[in-house]
N, C-alpha and C positions, 0 to 999 in steps of 0.2 A: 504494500500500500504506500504512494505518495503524495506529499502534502505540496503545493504550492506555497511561497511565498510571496505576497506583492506588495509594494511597495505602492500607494494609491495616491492621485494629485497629478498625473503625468499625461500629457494632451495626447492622443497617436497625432500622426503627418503621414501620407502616400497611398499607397496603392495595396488594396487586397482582394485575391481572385476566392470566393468561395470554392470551398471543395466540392466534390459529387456526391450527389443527393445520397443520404443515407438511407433511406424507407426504400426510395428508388432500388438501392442496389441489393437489398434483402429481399425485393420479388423477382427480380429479374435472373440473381443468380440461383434461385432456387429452378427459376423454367429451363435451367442449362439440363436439369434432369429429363425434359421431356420429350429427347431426342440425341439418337448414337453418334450423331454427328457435331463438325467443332463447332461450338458458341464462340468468339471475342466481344470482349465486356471493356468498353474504354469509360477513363473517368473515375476510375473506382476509387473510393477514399479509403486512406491506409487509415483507420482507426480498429481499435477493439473487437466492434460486433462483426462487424465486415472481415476482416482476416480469421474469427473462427468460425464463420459459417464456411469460410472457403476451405479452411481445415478441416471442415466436417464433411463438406463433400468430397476430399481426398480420401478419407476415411472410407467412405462409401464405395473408392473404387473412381472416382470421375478423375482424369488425366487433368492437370493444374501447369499449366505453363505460364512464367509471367513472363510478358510480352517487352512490356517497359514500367514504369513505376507505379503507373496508375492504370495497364490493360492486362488483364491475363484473358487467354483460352482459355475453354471447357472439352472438354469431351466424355461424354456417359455413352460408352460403348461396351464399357464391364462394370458394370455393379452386382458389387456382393450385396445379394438382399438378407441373406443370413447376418451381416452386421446388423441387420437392424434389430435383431431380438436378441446381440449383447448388451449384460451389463454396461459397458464404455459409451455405447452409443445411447442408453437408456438415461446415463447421466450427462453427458455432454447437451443433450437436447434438451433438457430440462434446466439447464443454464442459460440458455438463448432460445429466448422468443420467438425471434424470425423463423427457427428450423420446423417450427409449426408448421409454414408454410410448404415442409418436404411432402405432406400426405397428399394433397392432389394432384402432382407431378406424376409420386409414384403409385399411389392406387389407379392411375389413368394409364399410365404405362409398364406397370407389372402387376396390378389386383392385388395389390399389399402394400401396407405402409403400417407403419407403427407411430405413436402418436404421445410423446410423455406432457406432464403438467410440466409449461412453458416458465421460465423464471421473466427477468428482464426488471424493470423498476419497479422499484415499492410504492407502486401511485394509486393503489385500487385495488376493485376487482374488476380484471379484465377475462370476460368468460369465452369461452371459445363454443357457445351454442350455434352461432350462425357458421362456423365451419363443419358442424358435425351436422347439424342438421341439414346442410349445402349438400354435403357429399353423399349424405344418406339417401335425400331424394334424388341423385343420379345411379342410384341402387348399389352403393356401397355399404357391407353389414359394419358396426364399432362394438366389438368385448372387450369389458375392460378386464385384465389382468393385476389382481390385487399385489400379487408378488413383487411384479415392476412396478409397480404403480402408473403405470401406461394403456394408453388401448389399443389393441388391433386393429385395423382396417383390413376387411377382405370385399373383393368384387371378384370371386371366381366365374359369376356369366358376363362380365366386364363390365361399363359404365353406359346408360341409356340417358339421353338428352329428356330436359322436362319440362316443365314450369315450376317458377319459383320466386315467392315473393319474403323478399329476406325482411325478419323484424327486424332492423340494425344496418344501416349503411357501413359495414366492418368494410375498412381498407384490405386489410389482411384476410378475413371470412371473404370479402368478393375476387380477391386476387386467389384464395386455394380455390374456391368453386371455378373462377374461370379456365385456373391452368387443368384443371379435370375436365372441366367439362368441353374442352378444346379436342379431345381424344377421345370420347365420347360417342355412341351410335346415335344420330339422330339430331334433333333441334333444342336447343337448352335457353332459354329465355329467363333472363335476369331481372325482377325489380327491385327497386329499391336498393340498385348496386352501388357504389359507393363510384366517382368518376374524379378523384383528384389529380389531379396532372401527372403526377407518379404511377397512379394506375392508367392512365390512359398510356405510357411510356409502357408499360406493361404488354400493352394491349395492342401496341406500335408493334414490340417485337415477336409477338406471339404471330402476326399476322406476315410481317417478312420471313417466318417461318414457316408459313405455310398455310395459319391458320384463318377460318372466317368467322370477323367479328363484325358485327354494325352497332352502331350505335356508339359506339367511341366516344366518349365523352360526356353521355349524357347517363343517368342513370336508368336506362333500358337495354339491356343490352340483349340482343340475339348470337347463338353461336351456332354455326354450324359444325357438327363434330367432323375431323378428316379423319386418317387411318395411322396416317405419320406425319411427321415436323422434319425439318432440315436445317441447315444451322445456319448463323446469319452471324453480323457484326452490329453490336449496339453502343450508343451514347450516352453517357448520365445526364440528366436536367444539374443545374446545381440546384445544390442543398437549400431550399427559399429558409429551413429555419435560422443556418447559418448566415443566412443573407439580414434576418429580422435580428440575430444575434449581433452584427456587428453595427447596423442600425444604432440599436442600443444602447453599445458602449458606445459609438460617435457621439450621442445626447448626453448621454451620463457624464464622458468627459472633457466637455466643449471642443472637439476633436475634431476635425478637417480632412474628411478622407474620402476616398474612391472604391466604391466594389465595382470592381469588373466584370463583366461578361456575367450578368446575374437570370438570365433568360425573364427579360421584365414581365413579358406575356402570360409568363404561365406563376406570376406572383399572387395572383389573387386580390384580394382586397387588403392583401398585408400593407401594401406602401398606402394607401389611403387611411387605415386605420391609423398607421404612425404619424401621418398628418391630423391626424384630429388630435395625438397628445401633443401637437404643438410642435414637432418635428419637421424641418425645411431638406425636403428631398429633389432634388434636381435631375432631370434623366438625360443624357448625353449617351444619342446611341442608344447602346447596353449596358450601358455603365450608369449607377446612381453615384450622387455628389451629394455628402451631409456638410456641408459649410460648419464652419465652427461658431454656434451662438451664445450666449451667456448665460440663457435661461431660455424654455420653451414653457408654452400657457394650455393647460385643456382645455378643449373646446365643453359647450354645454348643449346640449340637444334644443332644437329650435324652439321648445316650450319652455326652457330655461330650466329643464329637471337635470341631475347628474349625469356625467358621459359612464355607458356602462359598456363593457368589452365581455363577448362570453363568445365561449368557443363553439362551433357549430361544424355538422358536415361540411365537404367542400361543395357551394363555395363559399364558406363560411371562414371564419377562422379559425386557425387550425390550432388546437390544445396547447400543442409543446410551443406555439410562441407566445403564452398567457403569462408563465414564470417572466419573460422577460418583459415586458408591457407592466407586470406591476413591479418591479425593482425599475423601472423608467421613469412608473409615476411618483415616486418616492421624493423623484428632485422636480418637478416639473412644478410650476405652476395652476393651483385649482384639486378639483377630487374628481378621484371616479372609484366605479365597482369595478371589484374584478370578478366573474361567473365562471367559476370553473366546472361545467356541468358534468362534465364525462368522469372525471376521478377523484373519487372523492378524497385523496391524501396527497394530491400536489400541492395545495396551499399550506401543509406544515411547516415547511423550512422558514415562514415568515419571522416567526420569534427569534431567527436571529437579525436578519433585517432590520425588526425592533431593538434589540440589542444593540444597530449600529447608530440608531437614531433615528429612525422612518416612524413615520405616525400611520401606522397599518391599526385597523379593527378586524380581526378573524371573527366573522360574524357566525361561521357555521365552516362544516369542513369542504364547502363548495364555494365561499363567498368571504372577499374580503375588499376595506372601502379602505383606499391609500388618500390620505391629505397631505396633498403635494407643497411643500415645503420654499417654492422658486429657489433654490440653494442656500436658505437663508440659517436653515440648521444642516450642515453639511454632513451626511453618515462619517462619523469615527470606524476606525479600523478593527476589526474583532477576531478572534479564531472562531471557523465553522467546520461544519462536515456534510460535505456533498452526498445527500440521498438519492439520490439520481442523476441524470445527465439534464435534465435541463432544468434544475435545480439547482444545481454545479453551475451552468454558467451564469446562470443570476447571481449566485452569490459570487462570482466573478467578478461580472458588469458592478457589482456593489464596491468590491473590494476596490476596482481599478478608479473610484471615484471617490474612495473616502481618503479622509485625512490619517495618516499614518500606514504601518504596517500590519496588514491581514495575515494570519493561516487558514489554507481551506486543507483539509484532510478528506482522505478516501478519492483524491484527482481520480483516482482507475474508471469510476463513472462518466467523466468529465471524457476521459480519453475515449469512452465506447462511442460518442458520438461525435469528437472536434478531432481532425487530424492535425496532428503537432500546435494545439493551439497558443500555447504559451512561445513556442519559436516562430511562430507566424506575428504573433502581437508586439513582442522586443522588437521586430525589424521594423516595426514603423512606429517605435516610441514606448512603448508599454516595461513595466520593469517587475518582470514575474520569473520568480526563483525557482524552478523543481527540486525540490530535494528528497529522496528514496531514504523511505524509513524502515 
C-alpha cells in the first residue's frame, strides 16, 4: 500500500492528454473472447484494473502481445475453459469487477462460463440481476455452487435471441447481454439498454466484427445473432471522467491549463454542468482551455431555488464524476446539492473534507449540501485514506488546493483508475510525493 504526499497551494501550467477511457477498455477487452481471431486494442491505459483483466485473460489461455505502450493484441484461439472452475480463477474474478463481464462472451461462445461475487469499490450495493436475468432469457441455465461461492452458467442447446426489457439501464448488464446475444440464434431486442458512448464504442466494434447491431446509441437496441466474429482493430474514446477530473483541479487550483484531444462530442452534459459551478471552459478544436480564475460563482436555477447535481443514466451524469463536482463546490462561490442516487456509500469520504475545512451537511447516505466558501476559508491540509478511486481523486483535487501538507493512504485505489497520475500532474506544476509503505 502507498500513500501520497502533497504539498497543496501550487497552480498547474501546460498541456494534458487524458488517458483511455477506463469503462471503455473493460468491455471491449473482454469481446476479444468472442472470437479465435487477432483483436488490437489501441489507447489502452496502463492502470491497475486494466493490466489484471489483461492478466486474466492470459490466464484463460488468450495470446497477449503488447504492440506499443498503450496497444496490445488479443487472440482466443485456445482457451482453457477448465481454468474457469479453478480455485485461482475463482479468486482473481472476485477481485475485479469488470471480469463479470467474461460470462456473455463465453456462455455465447463455449455454453459455459462461471461467474464469482464481483469485488471493485466499496460504494454500495451493486447487484448483478440485470446480467443474470439478460442471459437467462437468451436461454442460458445459472447454479450456484456454494463451495466457490460462484455460479455456473451452462447453454448446452446454445443461446436463442429474444425480447427483453431490462429493469436497470446496467452499462455492464447491457454490455454482457449484448456481447451474448451477438452469437446468439435469432433476433434479440434490447430495452431499456443503457447507450453511453462507451457502450456504443462497444457496439462500434462488435459490428466491425462482424456483428448486426441497430440502434446504436439509443436505448433500443436490435441484434441480429451471426455464427462467428473476426477480429478487427479498435480505439479508446478518452476517459470523459479523467477529463471532469482535471477540470476540477484547474478550478480548485486557479490553474491555467489544456486537455487535449478530449473527444468533446461524446462528453455529454459534463462541460455544461461544470459551467453552471461557475467554471470558464473554452473549446479550441478538441482541446478544452480552463483559464486561471480567482474564484468561480454557482449558478441558481431560474426560480432562484439551489443548483442540485444528481447523477442519472447516460445522458445524464455520470456517478463517478459527482465525488468531484462536490470537493469543486467546497471552494466555489454559492450552494448546491449533491444526489448521489445510484450508491449509496460514495458520499462517506466527506468527513474528511470536513476535516479540511469545507462546510459539507451529509444529509443522508445519498445526499449532501456543500456551502461554497469563494476561497474565503481555504481547506487546510489533513491525512486521509482513499476508499475508492474516485474518492481518491477528490480527496486529491482537495489536497492539491489546501494550505499545507496532505497524506492520502491506500493511492492503490487511486492507481486502479488514473494512469501514472501523480507523474503526469508534477510535469505541469503539481508537487505530489509517492512514497511505498
Amino acid at each position: 500500500m502507498s500513500t501520497f504526499i502533497v504539498e497543496g497551494g501550487h497552480p498547474l501550467h501546460g498541456e494534458i492528454t487524458p488517458q483511455g477511457a477506463k469503462n471503455e477498455a473493460l468491455q471491449v477487452l473482454c469481446a476479444v473472447l468472442l472470437t479465435p481471431e487477432r483483436v488490437v486494442i489501441e489507447n489502452l491505459p496502463d492502470i491497475l484494473d486494466i493490466n489484471n483483466l489483461i492478466s486474466m485473460l492470459g490466464d484463460l489461455g488468450v495470446k497477449v502481445e503488447k504492440l506499443e505502450p498503450h496497444t496490445y493484441a488479443f487472440q482466443s484461439d485456445s482457451i482453457n475453459i477448465d481454468y474457469l472452475s479453478t480455485p485461482e480463477y475463482i479468486k482473481k474474478s472476485a477481485s475485479l469487477r469488470g471480469s463479470v463481464m467474461f460470462a456473455g462472451p463465453l456462455v455465447a461462445r463455449f455454453g459455459y462460463a462461471v461467474l464469482s461475487k464481483p469485488g471493485g469499490d466499496k460504494i454500495g450495493r451493486r447487484r448483478l440481476d440485470t446480467h443474470f436475468i439478460g442471459i437467462n432469457k437468451l436461454g442460458a441455465d445459472f447454479d450456484y455452487n456454494p463451495e466457490r461461492h460462484a455460479y455456473e452458467i451452462h447453454a448446452g442447446s446454445g443461446l436463442k435471441g429474444t425480447y427483453m426489457l431490462l429493469d436497470e439501464a446496467s452499462v455492464t448488464g447491457t454490455a454482457n447481454i449484448i456481447m451474448a446475444a451477438v452469437l446468439a440464434e435469432g433476433v434479440t431486442t434490447i430495452y431499456n439498454a443503457a447507450c453511453e458512448p462507451y457502450l456504443q464504442q462497444l457496439c462500434k466494434m462488435l459490428v466491425s466484427m462482424g456483428a448486426k447491431i441497430e440502434g446504436i446509441g439509443s436505448n433500443l437496441l436490435t441484434i441480429t445473432g451471426v455464427t462467428s466474429l473476426h477480429g478487427t482493430t479498435h480505439r479508446l474514446l478518452p476517459d470523459m471522467i479523467e477529463v471532469g477530473s482535471f477540470i476540477g483541479m484547474a478550478a480548485m487550483t486557479g490553474s491555467d491549463i489544456t486537455l487535449k484531444n478530449v473527444s468533446y462530442g461524446d462528453l455529454g452534459i459534463m462541460p455544461d454542468s461544470f459551467k453552471r459551478l461557475g467554471i470558464e471552459l473554452q473549446l479550441s478544436g478538441d482541446d478544452i482551455i480552463i483559464p486561471a480564475r480567482d474564484c468561480y460563482e454557482i449558478e441558481t436555477f431560474m426560480d432562484g431555488s439551489i443548483m442540485t447535481f444528481a447523477d442519472a443514466p447516460w445522458p445524464g451524469l455520470s456517478p463517478d464524476l459527482l465525488s468531484v463536482f462536490l470537493v469543486v463546490a467546497t471552494q466555489a462561490r454559492g450552494s448546491v446539492l449533491i444526489h448521489q442516487k445510484m450508491f449509496e456509500s460514495r458520499l462517506f469520504f466527506v468527513d474528511k473534507l470536513i476535516d479540511m475545512g469545507a462546510q459539507i451537511i451529509l444529509c443522508d447516505p445519498h445526499r449532501a449540501a456543500v456551502i461554497g466558501s469563494g476561497r474565503l476559508h481555504s481547506l487546510r491540509a489533513t491525512n486521509m485514506v482513499s476508499p475508492d478511486i474516485r474518492a481518491g481523486i477528490a480527496m486529491l483535487i482537495a489536497a492539491m488546493s489546501a494550505r499545507g501538507t496532505s497524506s492520502i493512504h491506500n493511492i492503490d485505489q487511486i492507481d486502479r483508475g488514473y494512469e501514472n497520475i501523480d507523474k503526469r500532474l508534477n510535469e505541469i506544476g503539481a508537487h505530489i510525493m509517492r512514497v511505498s509503505n
